[in-house]
Structures are given as structure tokens and as C-alpha cells.
MARVOKE-591837 format. One record per residue (C-alpha): chain; x, y, z. Coordinates in pm, 1 decimal, padded with zeros to 6 digits. Example, Ala and Ser with C-alpha at 12.3 -4.5 7.8 and 13.67 -1.06 7.14 Angstrom:
<atoms>
+-------+----------+----------+----------+
: kette :     east :    north :       up :
+-------+----------+----------+----------+
:     A :  01230.0 : -00450.0 :  00780.0 :
:     A :  01367.0 : -00106.0 :  00714.0 :
+-------+----------+----------+----------+
</atoms>
This chain:
<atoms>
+-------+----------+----------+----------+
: kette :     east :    north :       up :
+-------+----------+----------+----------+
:     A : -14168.8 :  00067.5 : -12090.9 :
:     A : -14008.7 : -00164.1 : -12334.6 :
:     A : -14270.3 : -00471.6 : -12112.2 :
:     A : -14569.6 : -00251.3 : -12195.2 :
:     A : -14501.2 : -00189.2 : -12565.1 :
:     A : -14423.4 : -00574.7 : -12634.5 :
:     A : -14741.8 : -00659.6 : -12417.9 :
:     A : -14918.1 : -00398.0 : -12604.2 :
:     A : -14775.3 : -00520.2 : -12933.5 :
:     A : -14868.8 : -00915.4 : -12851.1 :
:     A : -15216.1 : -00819.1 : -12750.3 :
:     A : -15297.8 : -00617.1 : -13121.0 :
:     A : -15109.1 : -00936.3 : -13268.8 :
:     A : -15361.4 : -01136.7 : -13101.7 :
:     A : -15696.1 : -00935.2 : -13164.2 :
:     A : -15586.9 : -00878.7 : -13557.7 :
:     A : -15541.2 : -01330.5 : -13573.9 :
:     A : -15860.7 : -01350.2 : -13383.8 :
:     A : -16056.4 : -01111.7 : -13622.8 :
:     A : -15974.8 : -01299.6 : -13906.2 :
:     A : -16026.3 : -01651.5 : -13780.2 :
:     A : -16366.5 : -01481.2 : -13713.5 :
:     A : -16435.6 : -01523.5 : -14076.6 :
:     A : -16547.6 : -01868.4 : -14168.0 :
:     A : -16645.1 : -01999.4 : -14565.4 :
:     A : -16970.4 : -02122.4 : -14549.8 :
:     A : -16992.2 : -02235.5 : -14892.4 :
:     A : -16773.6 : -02220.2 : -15235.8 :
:     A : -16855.8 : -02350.3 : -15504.1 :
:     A : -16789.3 : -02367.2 : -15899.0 :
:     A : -17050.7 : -02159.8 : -16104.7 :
:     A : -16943.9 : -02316.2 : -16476.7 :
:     A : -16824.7 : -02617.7 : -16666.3 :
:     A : -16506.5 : -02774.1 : -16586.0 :
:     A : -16393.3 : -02718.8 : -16946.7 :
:     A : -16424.9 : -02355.8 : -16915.1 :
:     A : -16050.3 : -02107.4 : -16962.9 :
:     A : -16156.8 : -01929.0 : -16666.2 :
:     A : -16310.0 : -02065.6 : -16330.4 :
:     A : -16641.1 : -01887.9 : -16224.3 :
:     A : -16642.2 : -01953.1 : -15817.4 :
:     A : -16918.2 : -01848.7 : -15551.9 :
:     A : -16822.5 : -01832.1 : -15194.9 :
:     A : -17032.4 : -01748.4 : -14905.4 :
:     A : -16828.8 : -01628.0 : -14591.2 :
:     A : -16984.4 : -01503.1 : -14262.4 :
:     A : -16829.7 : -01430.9 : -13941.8 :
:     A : -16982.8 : -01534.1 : -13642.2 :
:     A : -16810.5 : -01305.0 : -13382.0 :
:     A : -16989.5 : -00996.6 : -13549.6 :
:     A : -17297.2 : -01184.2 : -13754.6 :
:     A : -17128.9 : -01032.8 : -14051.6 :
:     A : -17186.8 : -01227.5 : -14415.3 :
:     A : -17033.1 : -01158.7 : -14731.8 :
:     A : -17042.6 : -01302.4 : -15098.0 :
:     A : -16782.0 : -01308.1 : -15341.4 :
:     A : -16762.0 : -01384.3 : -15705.9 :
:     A : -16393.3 : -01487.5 : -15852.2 :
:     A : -16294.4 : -01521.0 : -16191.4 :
:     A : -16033.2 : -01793.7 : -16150.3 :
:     A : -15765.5 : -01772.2 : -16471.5 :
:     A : -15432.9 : -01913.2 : -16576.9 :
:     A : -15176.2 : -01679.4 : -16766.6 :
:     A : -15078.3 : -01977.8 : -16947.2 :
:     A : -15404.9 : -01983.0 : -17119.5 :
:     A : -15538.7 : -01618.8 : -17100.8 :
:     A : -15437.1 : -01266.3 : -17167.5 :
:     A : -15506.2 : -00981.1 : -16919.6 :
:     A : -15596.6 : -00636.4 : -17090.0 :
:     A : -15651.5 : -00343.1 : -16960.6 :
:     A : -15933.1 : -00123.7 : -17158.6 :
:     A : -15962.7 :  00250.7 : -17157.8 :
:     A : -16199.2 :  00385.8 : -17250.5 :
:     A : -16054.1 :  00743.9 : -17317.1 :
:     A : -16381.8 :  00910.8 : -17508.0 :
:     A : -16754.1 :  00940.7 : -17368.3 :
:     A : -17020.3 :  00785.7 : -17421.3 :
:     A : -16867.3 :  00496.1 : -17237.9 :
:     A : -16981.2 :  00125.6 : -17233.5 :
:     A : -17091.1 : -00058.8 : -16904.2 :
:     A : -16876.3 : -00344.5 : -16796.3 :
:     A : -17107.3 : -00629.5 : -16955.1 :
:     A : -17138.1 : -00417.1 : -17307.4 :
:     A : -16783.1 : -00403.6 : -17339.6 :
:     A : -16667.0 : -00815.9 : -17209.3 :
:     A : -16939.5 : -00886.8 : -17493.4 :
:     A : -16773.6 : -00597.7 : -17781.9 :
:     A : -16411.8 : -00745.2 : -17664.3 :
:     A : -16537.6 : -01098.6 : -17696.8 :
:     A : -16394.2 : -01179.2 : -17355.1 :
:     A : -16393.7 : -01411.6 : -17050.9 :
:     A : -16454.9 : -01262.3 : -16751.2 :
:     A : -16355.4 : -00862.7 : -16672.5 :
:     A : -16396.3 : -00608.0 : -16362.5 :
:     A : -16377.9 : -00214.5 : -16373.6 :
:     A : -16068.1 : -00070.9 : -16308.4 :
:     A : -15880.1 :  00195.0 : -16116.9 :
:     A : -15954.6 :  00530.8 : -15991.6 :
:     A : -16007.1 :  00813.8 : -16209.1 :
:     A : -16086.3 :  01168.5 : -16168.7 :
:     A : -16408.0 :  01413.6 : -16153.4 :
:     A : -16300.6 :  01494.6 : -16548.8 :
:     A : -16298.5 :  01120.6 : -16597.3 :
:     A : -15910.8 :  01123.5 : -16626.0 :
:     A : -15742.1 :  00814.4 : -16461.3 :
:     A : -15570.5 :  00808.4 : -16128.1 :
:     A : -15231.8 :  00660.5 : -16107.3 :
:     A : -15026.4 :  00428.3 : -16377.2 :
:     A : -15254.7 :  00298.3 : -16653.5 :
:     A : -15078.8 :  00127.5 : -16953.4 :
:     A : -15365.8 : -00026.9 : -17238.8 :
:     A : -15236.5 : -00241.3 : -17475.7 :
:     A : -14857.7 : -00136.7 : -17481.9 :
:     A : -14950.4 :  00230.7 : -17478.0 :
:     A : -14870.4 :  00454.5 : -17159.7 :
:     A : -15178.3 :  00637.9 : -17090.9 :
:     A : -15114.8 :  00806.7 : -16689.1 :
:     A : -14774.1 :  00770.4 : -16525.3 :
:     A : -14684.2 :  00590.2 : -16204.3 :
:     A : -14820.6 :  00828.2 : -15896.9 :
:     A : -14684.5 :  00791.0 : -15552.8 :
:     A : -14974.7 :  00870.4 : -15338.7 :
:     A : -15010.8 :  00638.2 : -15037.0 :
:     A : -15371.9 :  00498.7 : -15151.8 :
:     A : -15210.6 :  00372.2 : -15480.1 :
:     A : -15011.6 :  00099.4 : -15326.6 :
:     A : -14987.5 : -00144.9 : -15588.6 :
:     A : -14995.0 : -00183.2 : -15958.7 :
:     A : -15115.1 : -00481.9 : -16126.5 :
:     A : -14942.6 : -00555.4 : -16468.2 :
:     A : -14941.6 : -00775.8 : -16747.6 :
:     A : -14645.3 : -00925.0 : -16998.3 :
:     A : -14651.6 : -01124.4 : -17255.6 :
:     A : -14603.4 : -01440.1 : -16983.2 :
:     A : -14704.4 : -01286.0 : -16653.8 :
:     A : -14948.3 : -01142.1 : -16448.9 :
:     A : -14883.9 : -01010.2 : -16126.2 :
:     A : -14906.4 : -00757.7 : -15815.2 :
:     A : -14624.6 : -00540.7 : -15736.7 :
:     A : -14597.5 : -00267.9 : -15465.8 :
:     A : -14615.4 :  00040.8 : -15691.2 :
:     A : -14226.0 :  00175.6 : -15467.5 :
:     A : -14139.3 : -00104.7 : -15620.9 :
:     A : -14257.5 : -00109.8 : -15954.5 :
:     A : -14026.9 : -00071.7 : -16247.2 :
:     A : -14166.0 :  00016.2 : -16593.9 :
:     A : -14024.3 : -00204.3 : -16860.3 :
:     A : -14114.4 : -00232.5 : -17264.5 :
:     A : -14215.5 : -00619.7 : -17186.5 :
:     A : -14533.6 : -00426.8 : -16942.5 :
:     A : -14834.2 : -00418.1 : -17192.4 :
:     A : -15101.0 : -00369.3 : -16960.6 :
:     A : -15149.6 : -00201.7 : -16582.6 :
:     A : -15322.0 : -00049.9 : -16341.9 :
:     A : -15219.6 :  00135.8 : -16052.4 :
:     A : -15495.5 :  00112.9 : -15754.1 :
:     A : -15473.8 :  00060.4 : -15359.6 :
:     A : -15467.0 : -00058.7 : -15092.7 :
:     A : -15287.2 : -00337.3 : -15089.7 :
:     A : -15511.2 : -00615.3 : -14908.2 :
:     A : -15265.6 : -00935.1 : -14935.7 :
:     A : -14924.3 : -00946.2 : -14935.1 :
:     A : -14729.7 : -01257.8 : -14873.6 :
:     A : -15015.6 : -01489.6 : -14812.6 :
:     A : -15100.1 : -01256.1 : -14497.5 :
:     A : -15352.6 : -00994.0 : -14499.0 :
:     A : -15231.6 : -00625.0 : -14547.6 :
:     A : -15207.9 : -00464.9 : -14134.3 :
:     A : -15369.8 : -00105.7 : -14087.0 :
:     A : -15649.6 : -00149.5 : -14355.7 :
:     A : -16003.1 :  00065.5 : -14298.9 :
:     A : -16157.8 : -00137.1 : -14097.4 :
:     A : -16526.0 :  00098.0 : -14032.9 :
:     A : -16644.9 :  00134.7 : -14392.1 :
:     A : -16826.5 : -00133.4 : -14557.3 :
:     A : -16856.5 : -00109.5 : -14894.2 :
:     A : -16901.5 : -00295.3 : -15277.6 :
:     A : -16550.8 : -00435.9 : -15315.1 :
:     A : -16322.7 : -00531.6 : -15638.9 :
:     A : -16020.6 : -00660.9 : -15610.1 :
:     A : -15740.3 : -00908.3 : -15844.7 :
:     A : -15510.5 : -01171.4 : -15683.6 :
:     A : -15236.9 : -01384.7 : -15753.8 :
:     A : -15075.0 : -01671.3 : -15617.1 :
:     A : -14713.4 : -01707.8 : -15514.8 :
:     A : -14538.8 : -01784.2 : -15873.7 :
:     A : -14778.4 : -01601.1 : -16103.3 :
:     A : -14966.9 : -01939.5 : -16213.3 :
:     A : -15282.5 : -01881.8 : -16090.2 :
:     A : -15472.8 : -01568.1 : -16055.4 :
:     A : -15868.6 : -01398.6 : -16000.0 :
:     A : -16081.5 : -01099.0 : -16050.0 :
:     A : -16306.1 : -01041.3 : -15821.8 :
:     A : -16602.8 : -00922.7 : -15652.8 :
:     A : -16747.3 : -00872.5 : -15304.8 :
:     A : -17035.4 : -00772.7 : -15134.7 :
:     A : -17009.6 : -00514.7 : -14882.5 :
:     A : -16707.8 : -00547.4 : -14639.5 :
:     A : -16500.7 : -00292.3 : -14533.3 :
:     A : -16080.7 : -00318.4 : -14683.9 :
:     A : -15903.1 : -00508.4 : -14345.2 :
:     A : -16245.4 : -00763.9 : -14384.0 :
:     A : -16140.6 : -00812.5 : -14750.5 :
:     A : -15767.8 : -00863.2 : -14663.8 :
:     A : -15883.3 : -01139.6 : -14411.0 :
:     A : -16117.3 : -01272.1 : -14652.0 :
:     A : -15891.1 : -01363.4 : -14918.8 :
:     A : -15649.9 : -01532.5 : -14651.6 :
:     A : -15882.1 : -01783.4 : -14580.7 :
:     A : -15867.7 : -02175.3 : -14656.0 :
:     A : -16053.3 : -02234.3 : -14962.8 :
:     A : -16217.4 : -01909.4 : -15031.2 :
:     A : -16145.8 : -01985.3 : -15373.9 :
:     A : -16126.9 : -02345.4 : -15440.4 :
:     A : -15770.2 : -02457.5 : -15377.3 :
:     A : -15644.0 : -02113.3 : -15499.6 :
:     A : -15401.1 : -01989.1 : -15239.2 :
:     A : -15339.6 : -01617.1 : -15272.9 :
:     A : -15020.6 : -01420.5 : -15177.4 :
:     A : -15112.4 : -01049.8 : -15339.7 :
:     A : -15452.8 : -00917.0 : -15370.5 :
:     A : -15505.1 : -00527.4 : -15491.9 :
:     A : -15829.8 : -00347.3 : -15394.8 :
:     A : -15944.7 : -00158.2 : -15748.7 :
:     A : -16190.8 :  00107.5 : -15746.1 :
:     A : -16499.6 : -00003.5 : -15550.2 :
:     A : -16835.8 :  00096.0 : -15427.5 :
:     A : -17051.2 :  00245.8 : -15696.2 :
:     A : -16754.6 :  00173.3 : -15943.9 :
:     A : -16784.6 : -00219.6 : -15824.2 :
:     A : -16900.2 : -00439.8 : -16143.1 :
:     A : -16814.0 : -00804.9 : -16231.1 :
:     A : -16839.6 : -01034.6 : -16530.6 :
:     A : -16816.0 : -01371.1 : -16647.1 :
:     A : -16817.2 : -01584.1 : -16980.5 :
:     A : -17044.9 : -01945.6 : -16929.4 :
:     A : -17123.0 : -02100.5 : -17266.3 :
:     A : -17365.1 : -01913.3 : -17405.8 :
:     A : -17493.2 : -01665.8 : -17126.7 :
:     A : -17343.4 : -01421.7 : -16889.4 :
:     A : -17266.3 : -01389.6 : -16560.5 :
:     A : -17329.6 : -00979.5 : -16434.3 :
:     A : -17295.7 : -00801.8 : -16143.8 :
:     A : -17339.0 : -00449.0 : -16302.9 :
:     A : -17203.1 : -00142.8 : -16225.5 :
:     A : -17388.2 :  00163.8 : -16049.5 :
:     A : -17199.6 :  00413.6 : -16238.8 :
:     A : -16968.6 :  00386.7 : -16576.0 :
:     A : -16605.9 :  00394.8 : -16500.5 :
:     A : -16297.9 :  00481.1 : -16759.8 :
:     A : -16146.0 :  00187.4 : -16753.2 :
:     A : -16197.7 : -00230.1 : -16716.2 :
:     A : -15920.5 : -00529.8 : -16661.2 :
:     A : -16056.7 : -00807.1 : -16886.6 :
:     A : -15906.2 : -01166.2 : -16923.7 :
:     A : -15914.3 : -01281.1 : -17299.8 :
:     A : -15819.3 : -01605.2 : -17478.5 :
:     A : -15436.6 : -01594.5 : -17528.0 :
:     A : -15461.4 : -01667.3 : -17884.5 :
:     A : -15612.0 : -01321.0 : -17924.4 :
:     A : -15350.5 : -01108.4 : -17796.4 :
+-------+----------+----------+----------+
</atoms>
């Protein structure tokens, strides 16, 4: 028995590495000037097992230089994504996290020091990204402490990355908009992003790959609230970068100069 289960266990080992060296990047390439606070990058990623192709937009930001927010937007009529980077004067910015048929968000959501929904423990809700004064980063939400230095987070799930190596027993039969954020293993580097449709174990392989983002190697990436919900947007010079929304959400994680926070 135990020869069959370690067989058994080497052979998923296998197909799950195989899947994701499936997925190839065809092309990736930066979208603004080099002299811009956060790093608009294309990449193009197909996989030729399946004939599967995906494109992803990342919003490529140091904490050193920019702020993460979090922006809730409590009170109908709500903005779209691109009305409210342009109202917040911002860099780049995705939707958020879940929320509810009443419009009432889903899991933790702090906005600009103030606790708006408390941590939840339900399994979807894996991981919270949050925001300090000097950090950003991705924490399993089991592990997530709440602290007065926390200014801004969102709780949201699944958890597609987690050291460096995609997330095991993601959905791997729905395709669908994605939106995730990343970081990389010390908290200097991070992205928002955006994908076309994949399913959540293609996204988790995705964001593994070598150079998917420029030289951006990612150890955490969170899945936000996707499909319809999906929107992305980036600052460059004096236009805009949009991927819009299909539906307004309650609630978008922005990236702002540091000086204004």
C-alpha cells in the first residue's frame, strides 16, 4: 500500500510540474517610460500542450516609492475603476475583494487606517493583502495578525503563489477574467494585475514562470475578485491605460505616490 500511495503521489508530482512547464511566455514587454513610479508590463503566455493563450497586464511598483490604498466606496452611486484612479490622482489600481448581494464587503477590509469588515475565516478567503507605512505584503489570512501600523487591506482568496511555487489544489476547469497582487520575497517589489481568461491553478502556474514580469520574481500572489468584477488601470504620462470593469464593485487597491499618503 505504502508503494502505491508514493507511486501515486510521484506521478500527481509529475503531471502538476509538467502542466506548468506547459506554459511558455511568448512575449513581455514594458508598456511606459523608464522614468515612470510604476512599471506598466504586457506579457503574452500560451501553452502549447493545450493551445491555451493568455494575456496579462502588471502594474510593477516599489513600496519605497509608492503607497498602496485601499478605497471603499461605502455609498452608491459608485465610480468605475478608471473614474476613481483619475478622482484619487493615482498610478495604477485594480478592483478589490468580494462583497455581498447588499454590496457589503466580504472578509477583512481596512481603508485608510479605518476597520471597515473584520477578518473572516472562510476557506476561499485565504489571504489578506495589507499595507504599512513601509510594507506591502501577502499573508495567509490564519496567519494574519491585525496591528495599528496596518492602514490598508483586503482579505480575498485563493491563494495562487506561495513561496515562489504555485498554490496545489487550485480550480483548475473554470476559466475566467482574473485579478490578482504579488510580491516578491522581501517586500521590495510588488504588482497588480490582470489576466485574461484562465482558470485559478493556470494563474498560479502563470505567475511562477521565468520572466512573466520582467525580472520580477514572485513568492505570494492573491487572486481578488475576478470575472465580471476584473478591471485594471494604469498611469502613462498623460493618457490611461484601461481594462474596464463589467460591473461596479465596492472597493479598489490603488498604488499612489508616497508623498501623498
Amino acid at each position: 500500500m505504502l508503494k502505491i500511495l508514493l507511486r501515486t503521489l510521484t506521478l500527481w508530482l509529475a503531471s502538476a510540474a509538467y502542466a506548468s512547464a506547459a506554459w511558455t511566455v511568448v512575449s513581455s514587454d514594458r508598456e511606459n517610460p523608464p522614468n515612470e513610479s510604476v512599471e506598466h508590463h504586457q506579457t503574452v503566455v500560451a501553452n502549447d500542450e493545450t493551445g491555451g493563450r493568455a494575456t496579462l497586464h502588471f502594474a510593477i511598483f516599489h513600496p519605497r516609492a509608492t503607497a498602496l490604498r485601499v478605497i471603499d466606496q461605502a455609498e452608491a452611486p459608485r465610480r468605475d475603476l478608471a473614474e476613481a484612479m483619475a478622482q484619487e490622482h493615482a498610478l495604477a489600481g485594480v478592483n478589490g475583494g468580494y462583497f455581498d448581494p447588499q454590496d457589503a464587503p466580504v472578509g477583512l477590509l481596512v481603508s485608510a487606517g479605518k476597520k471597515i469588515q473584520r477578518l473572516s475565516m472562510a476557506r476561499l478567503l485565504s489571504g489578506v493583502l495589507l499595507a504599512t507605512p513601509k510594507r506591502v505584503d501577502i499573508v495567509r489570512a490564519s496567519h494574519f495578525k491585525m496591528s495599528a501600523q496596518i492602514k490598508n487591506a483586503v482579505q480575498c482568496g485563493p491563494l495562487l503563489v506561495e513561496r515562489g511555487d504555485p498554490v496545489n489544489g487550485l480550480n483548475d476547469m473554470r476559466a475566467a477574467r482574473r485579478t490578482f497582487a504579488a510580491v516578491n520575497e522581501n517586500g521590495s517589489t510588488g504588482a497588480l494585475g490582470f489576466c485574461s481568461a484562465v482558470s485559478l491553478a493556470e494563474l498560479g502556474q502563470i505567475l511562477c514562470l521565468t520572466n512573466v514580469a520582467g525580472e520580477q520574481k514572485f513568492a505570494r500572489a492573491l487572486n481578488l475578485d475576478g470575472g465580471s468584477s476584473s478591471a485594471f488601470w494604469v498611469a502613462a504620462g498623460d493618457e490611461a491605460f484601461s481594462i474596464a470593469g463589467q460591473k461596479t464593485v465596492r472597493d479598489f487597491v490603488a498604488l499612489v505616490p508616497r508623498s501623498t499618503r
